[in-house]
N, CA, C and O atoms as a MOPAC input file, in Angstrom:
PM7 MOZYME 1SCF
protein

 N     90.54600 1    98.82000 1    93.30900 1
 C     90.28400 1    99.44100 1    94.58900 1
 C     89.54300 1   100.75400 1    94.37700 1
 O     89.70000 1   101.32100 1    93.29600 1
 N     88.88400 1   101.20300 1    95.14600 1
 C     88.01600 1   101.88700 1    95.53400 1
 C     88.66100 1   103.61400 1    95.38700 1
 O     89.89100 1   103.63100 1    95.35800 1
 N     88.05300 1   104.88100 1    95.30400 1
 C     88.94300 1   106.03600 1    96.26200 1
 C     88.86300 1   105.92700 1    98.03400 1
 O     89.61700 1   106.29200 1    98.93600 1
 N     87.54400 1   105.23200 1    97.98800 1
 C     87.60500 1   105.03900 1    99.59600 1
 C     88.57900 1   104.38300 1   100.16500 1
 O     89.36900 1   104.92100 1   100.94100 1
 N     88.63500 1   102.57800 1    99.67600 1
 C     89.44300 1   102.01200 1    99.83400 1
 C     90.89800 1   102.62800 1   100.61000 1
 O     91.29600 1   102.48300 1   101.76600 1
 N     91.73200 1   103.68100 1    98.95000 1
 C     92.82000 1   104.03700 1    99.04600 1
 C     93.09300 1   104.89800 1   100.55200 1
 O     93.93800 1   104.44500 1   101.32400 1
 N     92.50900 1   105.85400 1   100.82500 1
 C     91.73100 1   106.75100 1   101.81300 1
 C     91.87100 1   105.85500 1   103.25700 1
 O     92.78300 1   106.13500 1   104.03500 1
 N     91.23000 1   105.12700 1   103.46200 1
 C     91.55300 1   103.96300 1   104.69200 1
 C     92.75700 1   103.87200 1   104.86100 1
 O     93.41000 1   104.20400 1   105.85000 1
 N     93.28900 1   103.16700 1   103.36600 1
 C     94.66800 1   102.65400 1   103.69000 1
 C     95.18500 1   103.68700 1   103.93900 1
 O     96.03800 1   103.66000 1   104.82700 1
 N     94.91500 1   104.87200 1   103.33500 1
 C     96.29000 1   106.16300 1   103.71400 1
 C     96.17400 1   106.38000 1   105.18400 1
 O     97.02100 1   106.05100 1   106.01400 1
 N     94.96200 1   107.00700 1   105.43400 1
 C     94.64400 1   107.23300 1   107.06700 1
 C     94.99000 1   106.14200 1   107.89600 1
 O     95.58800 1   106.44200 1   108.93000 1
 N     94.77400 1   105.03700 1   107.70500 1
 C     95.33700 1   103.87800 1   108.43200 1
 C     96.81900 1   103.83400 1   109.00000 1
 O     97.29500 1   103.68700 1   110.12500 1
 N     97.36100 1   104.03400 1   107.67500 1
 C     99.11800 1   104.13100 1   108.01100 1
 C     99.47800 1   105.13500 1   108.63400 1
 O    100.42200 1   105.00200 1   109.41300 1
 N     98.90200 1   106.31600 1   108.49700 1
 C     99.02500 1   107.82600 1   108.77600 1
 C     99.11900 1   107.52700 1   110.40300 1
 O    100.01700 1   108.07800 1   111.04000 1
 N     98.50100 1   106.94700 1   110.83900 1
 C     97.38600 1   106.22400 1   112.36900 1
 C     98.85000 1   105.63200 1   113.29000 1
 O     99.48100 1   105.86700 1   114.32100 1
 N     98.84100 1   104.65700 1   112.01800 1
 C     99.90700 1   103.91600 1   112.66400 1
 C    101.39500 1   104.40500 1   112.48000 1
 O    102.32600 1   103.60900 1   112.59400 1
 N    101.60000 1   105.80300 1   112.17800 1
 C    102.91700 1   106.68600 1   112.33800 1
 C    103.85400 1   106.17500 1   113.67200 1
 O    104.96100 1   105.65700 1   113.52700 1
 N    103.52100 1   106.29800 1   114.35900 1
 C    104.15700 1   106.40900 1   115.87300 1
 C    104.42300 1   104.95500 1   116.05500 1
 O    105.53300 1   104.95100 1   116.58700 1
 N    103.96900 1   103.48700 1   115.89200 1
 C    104.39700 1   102.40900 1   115.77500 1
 C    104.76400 1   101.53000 1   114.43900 1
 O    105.07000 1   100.33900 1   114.49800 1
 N    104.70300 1   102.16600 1   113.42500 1
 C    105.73300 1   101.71500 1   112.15000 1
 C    106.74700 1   100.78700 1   112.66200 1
 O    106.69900 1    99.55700 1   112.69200 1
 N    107.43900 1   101.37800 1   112.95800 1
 C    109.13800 1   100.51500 1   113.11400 1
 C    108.72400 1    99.19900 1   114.22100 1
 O    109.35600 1    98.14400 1   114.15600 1
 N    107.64600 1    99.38200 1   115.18700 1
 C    107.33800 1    98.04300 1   115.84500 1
 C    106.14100 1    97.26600 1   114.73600 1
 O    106.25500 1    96.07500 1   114.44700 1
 N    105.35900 1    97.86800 1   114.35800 1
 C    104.91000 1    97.31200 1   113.42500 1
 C    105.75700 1    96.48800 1   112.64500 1
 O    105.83600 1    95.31300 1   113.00600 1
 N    106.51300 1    96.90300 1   111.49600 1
 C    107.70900 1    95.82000 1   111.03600 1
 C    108.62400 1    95.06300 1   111.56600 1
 O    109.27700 1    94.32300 1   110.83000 1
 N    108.82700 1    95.09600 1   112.79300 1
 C    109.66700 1    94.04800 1   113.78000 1
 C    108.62300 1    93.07100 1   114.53500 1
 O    109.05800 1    92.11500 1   115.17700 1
 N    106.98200 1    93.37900 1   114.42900 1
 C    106.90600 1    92.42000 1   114.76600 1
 C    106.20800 1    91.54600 1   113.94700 1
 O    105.78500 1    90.43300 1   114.25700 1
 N    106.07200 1    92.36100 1   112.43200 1
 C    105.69700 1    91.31500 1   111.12900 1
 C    106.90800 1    90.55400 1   110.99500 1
 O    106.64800 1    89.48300 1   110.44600 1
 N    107.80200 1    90.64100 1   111.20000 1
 C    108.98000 1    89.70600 1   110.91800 1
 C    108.95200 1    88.63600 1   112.03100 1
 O    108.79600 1    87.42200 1   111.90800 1
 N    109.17400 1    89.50200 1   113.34100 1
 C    108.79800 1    87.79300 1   114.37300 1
 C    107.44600 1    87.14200 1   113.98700 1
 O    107.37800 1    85.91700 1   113.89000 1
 N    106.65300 1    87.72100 1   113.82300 1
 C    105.40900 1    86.71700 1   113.50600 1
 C    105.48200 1    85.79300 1   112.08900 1
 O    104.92600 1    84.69600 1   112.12700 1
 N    106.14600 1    86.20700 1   110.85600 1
 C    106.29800 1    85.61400 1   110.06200 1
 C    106.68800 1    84.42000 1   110.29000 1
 O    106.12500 1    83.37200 1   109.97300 1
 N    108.15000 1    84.65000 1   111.12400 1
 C    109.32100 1    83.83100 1   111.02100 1
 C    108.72500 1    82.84300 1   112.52200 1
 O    109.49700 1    82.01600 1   113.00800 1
 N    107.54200 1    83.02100 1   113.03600 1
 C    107.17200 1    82.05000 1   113.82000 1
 C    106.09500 1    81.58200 1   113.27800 1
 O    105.62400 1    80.54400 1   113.74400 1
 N    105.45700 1    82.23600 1   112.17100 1
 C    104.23700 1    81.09900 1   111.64300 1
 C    104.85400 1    80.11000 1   109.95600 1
 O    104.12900 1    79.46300 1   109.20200 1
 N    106.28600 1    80.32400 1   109.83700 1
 C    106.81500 1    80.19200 1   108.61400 1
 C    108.64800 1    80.33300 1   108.86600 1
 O    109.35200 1    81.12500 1   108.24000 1
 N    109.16000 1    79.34300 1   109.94600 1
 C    110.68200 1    79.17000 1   110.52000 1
 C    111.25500 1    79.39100 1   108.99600 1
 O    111.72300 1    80.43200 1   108.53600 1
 N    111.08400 1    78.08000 1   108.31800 1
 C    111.47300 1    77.95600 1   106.74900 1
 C    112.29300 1    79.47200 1   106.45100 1
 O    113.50000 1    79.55000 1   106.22000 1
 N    111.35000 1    80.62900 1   106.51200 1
 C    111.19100 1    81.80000 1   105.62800 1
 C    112.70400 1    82.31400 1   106.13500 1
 O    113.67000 1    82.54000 1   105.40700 1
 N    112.62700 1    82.44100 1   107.67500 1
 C    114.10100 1    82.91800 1   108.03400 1
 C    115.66600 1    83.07100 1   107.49100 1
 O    116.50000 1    83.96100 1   107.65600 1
 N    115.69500 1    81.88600 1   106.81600 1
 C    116.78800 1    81.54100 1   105.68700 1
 C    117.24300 1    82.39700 1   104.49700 1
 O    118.37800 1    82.51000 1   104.03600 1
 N    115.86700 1    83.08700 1   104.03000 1
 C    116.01400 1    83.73300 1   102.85300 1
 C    116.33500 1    85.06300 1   103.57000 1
 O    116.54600 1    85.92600 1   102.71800 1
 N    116.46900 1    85.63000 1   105.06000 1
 C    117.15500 1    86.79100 1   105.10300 1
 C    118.43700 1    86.99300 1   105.69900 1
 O    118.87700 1    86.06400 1   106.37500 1
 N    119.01800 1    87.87600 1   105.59600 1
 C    120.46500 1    88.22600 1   106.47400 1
 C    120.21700 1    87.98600 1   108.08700 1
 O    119.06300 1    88.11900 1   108.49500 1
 N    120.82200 1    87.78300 1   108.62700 1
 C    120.99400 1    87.71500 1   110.15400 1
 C    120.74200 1    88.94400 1   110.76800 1
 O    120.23600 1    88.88700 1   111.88900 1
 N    121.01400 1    90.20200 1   110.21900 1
 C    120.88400 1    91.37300 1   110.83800 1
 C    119.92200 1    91.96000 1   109.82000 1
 O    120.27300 1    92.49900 1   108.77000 1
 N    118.35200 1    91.76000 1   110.34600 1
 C    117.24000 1    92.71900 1   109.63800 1
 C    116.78700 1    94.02500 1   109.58600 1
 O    115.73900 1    94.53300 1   109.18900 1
 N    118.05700 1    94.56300 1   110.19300 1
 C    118.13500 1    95.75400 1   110.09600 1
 C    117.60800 1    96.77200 1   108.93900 1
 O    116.59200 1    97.46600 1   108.91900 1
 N    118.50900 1    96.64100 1   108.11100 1
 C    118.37400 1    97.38000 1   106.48100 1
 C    117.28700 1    96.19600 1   105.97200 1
 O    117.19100 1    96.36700 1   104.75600 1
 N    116.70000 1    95.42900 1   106.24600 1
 C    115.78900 1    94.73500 1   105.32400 1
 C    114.22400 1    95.46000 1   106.06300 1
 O    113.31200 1    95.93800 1   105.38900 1
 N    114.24800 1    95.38800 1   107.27200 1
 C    112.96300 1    96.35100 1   108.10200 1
 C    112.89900 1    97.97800 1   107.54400 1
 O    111.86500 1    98.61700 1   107.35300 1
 N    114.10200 1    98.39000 1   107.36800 1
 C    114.25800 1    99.83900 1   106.73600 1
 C    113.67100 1    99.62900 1   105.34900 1
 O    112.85500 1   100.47400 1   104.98100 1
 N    113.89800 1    98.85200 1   104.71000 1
 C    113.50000 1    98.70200 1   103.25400 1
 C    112.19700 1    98.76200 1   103.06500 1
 O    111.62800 1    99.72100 1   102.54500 1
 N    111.58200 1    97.61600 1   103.52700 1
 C    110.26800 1    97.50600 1   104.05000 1
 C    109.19800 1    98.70400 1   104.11700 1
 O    108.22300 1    99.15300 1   103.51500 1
 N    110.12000 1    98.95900 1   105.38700 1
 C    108.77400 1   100.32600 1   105.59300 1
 C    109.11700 1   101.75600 1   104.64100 1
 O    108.46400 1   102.79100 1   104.77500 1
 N    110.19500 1   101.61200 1   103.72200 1
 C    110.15100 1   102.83500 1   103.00600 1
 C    109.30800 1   101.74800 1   101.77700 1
 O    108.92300 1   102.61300 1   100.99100 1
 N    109.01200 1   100.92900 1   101.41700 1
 C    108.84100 1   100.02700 1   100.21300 1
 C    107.13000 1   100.24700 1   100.62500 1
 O    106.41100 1   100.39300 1    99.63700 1
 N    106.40500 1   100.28400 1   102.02700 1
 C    105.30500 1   100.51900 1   102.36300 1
 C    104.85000 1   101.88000 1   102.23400 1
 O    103.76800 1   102.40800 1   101.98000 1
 N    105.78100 1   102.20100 1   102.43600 1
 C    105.41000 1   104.58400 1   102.30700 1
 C    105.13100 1   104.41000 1   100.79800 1
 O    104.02600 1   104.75900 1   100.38200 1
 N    106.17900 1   103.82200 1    99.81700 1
 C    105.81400 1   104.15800 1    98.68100 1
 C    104.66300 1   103.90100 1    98.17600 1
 O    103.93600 1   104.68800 1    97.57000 1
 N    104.39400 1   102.34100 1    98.51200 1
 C    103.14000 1   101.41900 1    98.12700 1
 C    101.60700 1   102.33600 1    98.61500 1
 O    100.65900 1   102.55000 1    97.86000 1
 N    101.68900 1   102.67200 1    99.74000 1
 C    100.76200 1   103.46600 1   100.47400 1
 C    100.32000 1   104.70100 1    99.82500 1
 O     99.15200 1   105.09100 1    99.84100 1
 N    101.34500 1   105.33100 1    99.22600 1
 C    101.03500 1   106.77600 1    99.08500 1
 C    100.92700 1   106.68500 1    97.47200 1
 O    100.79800 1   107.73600 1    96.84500 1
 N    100.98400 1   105.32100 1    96.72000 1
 C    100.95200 1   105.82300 1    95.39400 1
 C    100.32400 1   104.70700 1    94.91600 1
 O    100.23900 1   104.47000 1    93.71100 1
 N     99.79300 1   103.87200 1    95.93500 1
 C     98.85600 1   102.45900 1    95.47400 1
 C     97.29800 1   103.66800 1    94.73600 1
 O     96.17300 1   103.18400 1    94.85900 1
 N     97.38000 1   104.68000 1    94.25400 1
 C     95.87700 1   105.26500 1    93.35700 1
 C     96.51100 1   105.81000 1    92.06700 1
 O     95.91300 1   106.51900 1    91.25900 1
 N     98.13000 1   105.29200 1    91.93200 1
 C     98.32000 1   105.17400 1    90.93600 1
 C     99.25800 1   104.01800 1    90.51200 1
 O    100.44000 1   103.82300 1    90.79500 1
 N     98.72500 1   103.58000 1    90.04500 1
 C     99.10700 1   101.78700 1    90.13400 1
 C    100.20800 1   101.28100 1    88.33000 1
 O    101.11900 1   100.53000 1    87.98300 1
 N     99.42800 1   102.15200 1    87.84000 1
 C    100.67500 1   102.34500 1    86.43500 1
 C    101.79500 1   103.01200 1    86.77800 1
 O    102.61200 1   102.53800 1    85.98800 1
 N    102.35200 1   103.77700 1    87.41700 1
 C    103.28500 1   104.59500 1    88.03600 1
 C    104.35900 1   103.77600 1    88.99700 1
 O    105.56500 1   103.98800 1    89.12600 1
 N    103.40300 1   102.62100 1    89.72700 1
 C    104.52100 1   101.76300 1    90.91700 1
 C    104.34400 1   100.42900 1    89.92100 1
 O    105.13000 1    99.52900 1    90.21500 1
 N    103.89200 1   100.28100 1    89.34700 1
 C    103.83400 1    98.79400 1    88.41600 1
 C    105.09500 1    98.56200 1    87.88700 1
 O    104.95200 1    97.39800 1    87.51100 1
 N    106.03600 1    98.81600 1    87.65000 1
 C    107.37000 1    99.01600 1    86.85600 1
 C    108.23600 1    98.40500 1    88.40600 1
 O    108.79800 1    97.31800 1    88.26900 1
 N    108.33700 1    99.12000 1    89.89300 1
 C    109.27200 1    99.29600 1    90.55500 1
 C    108.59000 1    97.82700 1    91.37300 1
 O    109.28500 1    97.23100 1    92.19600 1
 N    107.53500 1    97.47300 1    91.11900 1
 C    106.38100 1    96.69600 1    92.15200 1
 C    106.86200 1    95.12200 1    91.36700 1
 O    107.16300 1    94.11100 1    92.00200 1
 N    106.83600 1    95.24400 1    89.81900 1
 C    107.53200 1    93.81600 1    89.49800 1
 C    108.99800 1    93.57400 1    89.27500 1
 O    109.54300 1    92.52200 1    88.94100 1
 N    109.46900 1    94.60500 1    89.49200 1
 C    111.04200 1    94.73100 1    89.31700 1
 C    111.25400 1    93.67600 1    91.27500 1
 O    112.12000 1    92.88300 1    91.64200 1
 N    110.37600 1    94.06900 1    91.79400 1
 C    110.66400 1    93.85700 1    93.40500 1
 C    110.35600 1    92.21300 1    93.23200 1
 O    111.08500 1    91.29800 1    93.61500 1
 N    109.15400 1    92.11600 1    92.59200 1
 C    108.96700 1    90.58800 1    92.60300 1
 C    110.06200 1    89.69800 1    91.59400 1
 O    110.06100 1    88.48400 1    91.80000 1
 N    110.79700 1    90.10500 1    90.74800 1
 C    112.21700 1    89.41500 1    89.92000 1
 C    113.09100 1    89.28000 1    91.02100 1
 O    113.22600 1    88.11800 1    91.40500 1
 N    113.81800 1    90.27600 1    91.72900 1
 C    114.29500 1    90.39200 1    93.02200 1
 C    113.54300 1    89.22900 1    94.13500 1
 O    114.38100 1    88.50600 1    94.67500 1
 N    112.77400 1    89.08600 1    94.35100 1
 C    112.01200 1    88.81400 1    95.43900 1
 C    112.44300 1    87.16600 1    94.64800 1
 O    112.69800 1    86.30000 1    95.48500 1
 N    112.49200 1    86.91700 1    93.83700 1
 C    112.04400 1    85.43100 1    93.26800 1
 C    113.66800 1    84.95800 1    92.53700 1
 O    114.00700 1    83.98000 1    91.87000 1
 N    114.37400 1    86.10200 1    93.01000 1
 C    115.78600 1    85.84800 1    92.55900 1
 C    116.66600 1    85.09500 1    93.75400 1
 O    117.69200 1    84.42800 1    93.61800 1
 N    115.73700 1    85.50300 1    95.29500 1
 C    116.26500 1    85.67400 1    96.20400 1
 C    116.09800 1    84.06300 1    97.21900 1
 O    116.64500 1    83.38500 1    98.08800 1
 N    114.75900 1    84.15800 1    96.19600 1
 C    114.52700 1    82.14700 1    96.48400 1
 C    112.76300 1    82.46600 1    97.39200 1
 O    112.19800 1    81.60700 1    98.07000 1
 N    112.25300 1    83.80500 1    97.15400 1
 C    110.48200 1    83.17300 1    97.13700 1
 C    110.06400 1    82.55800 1    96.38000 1
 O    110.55100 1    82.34500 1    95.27000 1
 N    108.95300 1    82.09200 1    96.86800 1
 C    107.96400 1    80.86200 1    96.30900 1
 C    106.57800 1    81.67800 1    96.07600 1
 O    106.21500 1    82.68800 1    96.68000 1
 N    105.84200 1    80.92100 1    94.95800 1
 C    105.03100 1    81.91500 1    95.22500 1
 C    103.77600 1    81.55300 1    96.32300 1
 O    102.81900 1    82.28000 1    96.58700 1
 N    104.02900 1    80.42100 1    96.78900 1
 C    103.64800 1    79.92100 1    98.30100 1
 C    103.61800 1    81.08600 1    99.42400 1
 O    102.80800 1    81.35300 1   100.31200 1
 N    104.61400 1    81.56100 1    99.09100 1
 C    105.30400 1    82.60600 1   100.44500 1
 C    104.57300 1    83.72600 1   100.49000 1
 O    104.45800 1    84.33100 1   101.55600 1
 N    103.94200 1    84.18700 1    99.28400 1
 C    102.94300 1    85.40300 1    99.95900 1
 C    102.26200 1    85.68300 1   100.32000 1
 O    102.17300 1    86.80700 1   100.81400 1
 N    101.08600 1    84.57600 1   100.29200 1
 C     99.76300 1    84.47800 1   100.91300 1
 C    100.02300 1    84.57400 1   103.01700 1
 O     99.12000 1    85.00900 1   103.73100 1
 N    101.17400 1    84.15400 1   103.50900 1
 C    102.48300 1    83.78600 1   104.22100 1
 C    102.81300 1    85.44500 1   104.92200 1
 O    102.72800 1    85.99400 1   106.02000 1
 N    103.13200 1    85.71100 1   103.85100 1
 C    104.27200 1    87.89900 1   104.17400 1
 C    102.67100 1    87.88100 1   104.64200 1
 O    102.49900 1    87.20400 1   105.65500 1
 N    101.05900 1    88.70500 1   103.91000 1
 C    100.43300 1    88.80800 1   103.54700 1
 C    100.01400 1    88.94700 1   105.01200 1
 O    100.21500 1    89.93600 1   105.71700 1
 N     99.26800 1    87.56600 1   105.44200 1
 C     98.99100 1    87.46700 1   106.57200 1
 C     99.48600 1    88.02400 1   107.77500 1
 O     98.83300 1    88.57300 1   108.66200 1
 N    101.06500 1    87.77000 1   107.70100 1
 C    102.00400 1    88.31000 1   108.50400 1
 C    101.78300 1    89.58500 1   108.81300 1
 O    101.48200 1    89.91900 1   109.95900 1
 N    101.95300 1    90.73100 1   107.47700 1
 C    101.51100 1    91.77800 1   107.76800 1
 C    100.23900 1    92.46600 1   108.22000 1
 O    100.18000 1    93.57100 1   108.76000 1
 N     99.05400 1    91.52400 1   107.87500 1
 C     97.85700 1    92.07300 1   108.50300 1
 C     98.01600 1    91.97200 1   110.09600 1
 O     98.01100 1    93.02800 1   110.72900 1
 N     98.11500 1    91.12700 1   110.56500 1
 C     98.12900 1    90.70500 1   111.98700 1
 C     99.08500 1    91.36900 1   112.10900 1
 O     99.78400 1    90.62400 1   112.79500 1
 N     99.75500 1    92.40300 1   111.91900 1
 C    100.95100 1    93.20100 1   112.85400 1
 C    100.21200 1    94.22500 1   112.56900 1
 O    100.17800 1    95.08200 1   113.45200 1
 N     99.47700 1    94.46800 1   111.43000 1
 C     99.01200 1    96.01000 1   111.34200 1
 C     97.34500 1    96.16000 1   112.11600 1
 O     96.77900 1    97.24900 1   112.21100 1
 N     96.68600 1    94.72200 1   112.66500 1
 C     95.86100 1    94.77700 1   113.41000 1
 C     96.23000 1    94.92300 1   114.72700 1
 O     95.76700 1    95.79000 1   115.46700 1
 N     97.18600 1    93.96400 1   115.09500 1
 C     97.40600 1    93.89700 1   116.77000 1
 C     97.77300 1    95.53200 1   117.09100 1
 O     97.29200 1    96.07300 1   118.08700 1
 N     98.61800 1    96.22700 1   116.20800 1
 C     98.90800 1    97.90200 1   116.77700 1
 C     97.63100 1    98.89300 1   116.19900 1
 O     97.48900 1   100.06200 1   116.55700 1
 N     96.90600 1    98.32100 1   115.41700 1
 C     96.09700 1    99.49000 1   115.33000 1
 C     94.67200 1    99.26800 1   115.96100 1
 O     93.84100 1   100.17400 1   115.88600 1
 N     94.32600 1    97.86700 1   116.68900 1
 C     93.33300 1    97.39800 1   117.86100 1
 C     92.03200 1    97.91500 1   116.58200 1
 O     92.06800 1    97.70200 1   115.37000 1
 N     91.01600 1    98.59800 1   117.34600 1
 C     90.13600 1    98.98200 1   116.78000 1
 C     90.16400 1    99.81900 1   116.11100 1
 O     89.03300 1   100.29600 1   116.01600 1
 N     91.08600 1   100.48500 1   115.35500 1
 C     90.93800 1   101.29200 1   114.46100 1
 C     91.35600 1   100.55800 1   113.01400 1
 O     91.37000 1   101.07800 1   111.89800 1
 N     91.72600 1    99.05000 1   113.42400 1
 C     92.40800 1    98.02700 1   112.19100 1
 C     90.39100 1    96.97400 1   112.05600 1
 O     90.27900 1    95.75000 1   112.12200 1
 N     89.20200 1    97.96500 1   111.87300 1
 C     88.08400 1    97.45600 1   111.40300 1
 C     88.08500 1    96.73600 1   110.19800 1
 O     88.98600 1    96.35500 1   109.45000 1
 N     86.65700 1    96.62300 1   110.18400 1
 C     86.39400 1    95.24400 1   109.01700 1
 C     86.63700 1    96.02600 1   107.67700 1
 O     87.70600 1    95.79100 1   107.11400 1
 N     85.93500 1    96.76400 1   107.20200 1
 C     86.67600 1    97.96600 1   106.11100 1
 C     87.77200 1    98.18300 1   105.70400 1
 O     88.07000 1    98.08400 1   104.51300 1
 N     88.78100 1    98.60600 1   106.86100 1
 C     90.60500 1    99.09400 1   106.69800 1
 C     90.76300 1    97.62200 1   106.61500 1
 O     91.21700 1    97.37700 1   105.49700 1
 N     90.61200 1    96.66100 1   107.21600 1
 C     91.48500 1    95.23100 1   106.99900 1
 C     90.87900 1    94.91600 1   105.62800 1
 O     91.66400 1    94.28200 1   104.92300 1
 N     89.63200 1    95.20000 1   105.02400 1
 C     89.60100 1    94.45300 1   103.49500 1
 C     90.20400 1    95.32500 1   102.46100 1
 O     90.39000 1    95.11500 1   101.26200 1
 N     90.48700 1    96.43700 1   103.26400 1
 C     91.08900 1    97.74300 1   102.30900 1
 C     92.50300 1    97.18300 1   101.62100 1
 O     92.96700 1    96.98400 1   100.49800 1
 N     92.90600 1    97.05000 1   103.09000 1
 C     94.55200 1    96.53800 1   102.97400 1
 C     94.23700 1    94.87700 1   102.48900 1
 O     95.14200 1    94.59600 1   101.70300 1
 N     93.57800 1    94.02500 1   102.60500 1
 C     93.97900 1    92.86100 1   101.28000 1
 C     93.66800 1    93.10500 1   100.54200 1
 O     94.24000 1    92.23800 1    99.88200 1
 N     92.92900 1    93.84800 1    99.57000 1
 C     92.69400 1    94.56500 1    98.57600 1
 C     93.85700 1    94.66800 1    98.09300 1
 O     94.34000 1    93.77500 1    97.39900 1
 N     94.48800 1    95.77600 1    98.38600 1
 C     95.65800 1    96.56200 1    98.57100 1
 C     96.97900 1    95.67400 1    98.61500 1
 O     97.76500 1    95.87900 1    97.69000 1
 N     97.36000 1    94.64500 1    99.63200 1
 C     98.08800 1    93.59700 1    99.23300 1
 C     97.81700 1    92.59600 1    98.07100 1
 O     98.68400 1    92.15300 1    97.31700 1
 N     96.26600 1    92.25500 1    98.02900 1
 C     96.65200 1    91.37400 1    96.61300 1
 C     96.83700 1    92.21500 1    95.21200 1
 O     97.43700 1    91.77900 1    94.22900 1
 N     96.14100 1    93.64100 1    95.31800 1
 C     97.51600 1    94.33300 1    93.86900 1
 C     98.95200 1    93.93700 1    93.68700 1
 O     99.56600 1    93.58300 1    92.68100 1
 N     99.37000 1    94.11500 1    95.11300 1
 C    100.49500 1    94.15800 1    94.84600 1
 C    101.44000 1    93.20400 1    94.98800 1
 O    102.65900 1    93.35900 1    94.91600 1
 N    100.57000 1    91.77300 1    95.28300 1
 C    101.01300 1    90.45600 1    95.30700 1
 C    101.11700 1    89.91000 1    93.75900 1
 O    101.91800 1    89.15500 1    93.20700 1
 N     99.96400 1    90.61900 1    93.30500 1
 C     99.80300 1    90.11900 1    91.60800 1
 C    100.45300 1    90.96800 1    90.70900 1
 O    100.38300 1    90.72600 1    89.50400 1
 N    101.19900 1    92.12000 1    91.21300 1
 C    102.21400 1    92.35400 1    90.64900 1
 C    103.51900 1    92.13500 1    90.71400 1
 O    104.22900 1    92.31900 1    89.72600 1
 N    104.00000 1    91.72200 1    91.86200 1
 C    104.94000 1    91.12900 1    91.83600 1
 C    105.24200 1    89.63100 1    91.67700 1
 O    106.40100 1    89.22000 1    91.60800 1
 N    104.36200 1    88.97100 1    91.63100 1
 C    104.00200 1    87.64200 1    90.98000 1
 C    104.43200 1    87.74800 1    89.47300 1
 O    105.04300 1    86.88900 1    88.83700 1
 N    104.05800 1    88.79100 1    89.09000 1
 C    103.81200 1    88.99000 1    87.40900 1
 C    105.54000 1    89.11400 1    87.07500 1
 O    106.25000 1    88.58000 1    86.22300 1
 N    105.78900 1    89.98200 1    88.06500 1
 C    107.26200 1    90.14700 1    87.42600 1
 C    108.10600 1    88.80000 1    88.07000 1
 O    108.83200 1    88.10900 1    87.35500 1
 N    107.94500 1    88.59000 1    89.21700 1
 C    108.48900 1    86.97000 1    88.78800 1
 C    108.37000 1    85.78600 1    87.87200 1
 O    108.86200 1    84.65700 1    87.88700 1
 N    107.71100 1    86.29900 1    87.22400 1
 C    107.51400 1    85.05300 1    86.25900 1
 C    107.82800 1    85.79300 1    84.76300 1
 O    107.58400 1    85.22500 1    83.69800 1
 N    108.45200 1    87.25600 1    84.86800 1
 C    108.77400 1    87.73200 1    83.41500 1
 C    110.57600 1    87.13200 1    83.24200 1
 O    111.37300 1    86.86300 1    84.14000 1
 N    110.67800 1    87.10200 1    82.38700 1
 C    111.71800 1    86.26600 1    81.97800 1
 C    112.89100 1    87.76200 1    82.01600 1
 O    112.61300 1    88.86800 1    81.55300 1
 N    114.02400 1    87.42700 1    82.60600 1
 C    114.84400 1    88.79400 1    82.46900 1
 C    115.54500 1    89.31100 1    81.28300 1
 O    116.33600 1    88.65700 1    80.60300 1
 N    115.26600 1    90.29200 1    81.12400 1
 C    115.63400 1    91.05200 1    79.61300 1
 C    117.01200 1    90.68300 1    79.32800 1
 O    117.94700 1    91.11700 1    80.00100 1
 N    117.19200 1    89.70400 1    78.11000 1
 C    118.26800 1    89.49900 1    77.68800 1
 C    119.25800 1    90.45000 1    77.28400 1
 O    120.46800 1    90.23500 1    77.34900 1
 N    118.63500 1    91.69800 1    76.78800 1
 C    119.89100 1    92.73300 1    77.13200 1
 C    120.28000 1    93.25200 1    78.19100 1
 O    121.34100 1    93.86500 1    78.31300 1
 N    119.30500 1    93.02300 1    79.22700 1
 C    119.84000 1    93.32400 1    80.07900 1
 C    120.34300 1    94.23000 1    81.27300 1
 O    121.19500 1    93.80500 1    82.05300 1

């Protein structure tokens, strides 16, 4: 990614301050209506999993220009993530989900630029947590 790139994405999120928390409630209904299946793999009350989320996005956001630094916490998420019963089907799936929630609230300010910024930006961090799903867990442990 780009410094511009990063820059979009920051200002982007920055943008979308004031609808965050609808932002992630309605990546989850949209998921879980383009992908019923997916529903299963969470708790009934998405409460603390939407909280997770958008602090798991602050981090990703504000430190995706240093990518050796979240690489450690980014495949630790995908062991987790693949412990929990994802596929790696399922992200192309989140992925989508999340663009279309972060377009429908940010209308025209979610342009052709900020939207390739952010898949950019999601497939880092799809291929890192891919990576750590498929690392075998440290036998010590």
């Amino acid at each position: 990614m780009t410094p511009a790139q990063h820059e979009l994405i920051r200002d982007s999120w920055h943008r979308a301050a004031p609808a965050r928390e609808q932002v992630i409630r309605d990546f989850y209904d949209h998921l879980f209506e383009q992908a019923p299946a997916l529903r299963d793999l969470f708790p009934a009350d998405l409460g603390r999993q939407k909280r997770k989320l958008l602090i798991t996005l602050n981090i990703a956001v504000s430190r995706l220009s240093q990518l050796e630094q979240i690489r450690p916490s980014l495949r630790e998420l995908g062991r987790r993530h693949r412990d929990y019963g994802a596929r790696t089907t399922y992200y192309p799936v989140v992925c989508e989900a999340l663009l279309w929630s972060l377009a429908t609230h940010m209308g025209s300010d979610f342009d052709r630029a900020t939207e390739f910024a952010w898949r950019e930006a999601l497939s880092i961090i799809t291929t890192e947590m891919l990576a750590g799903a498929r690392d075998d867990p440290d036998p010590a442990g």
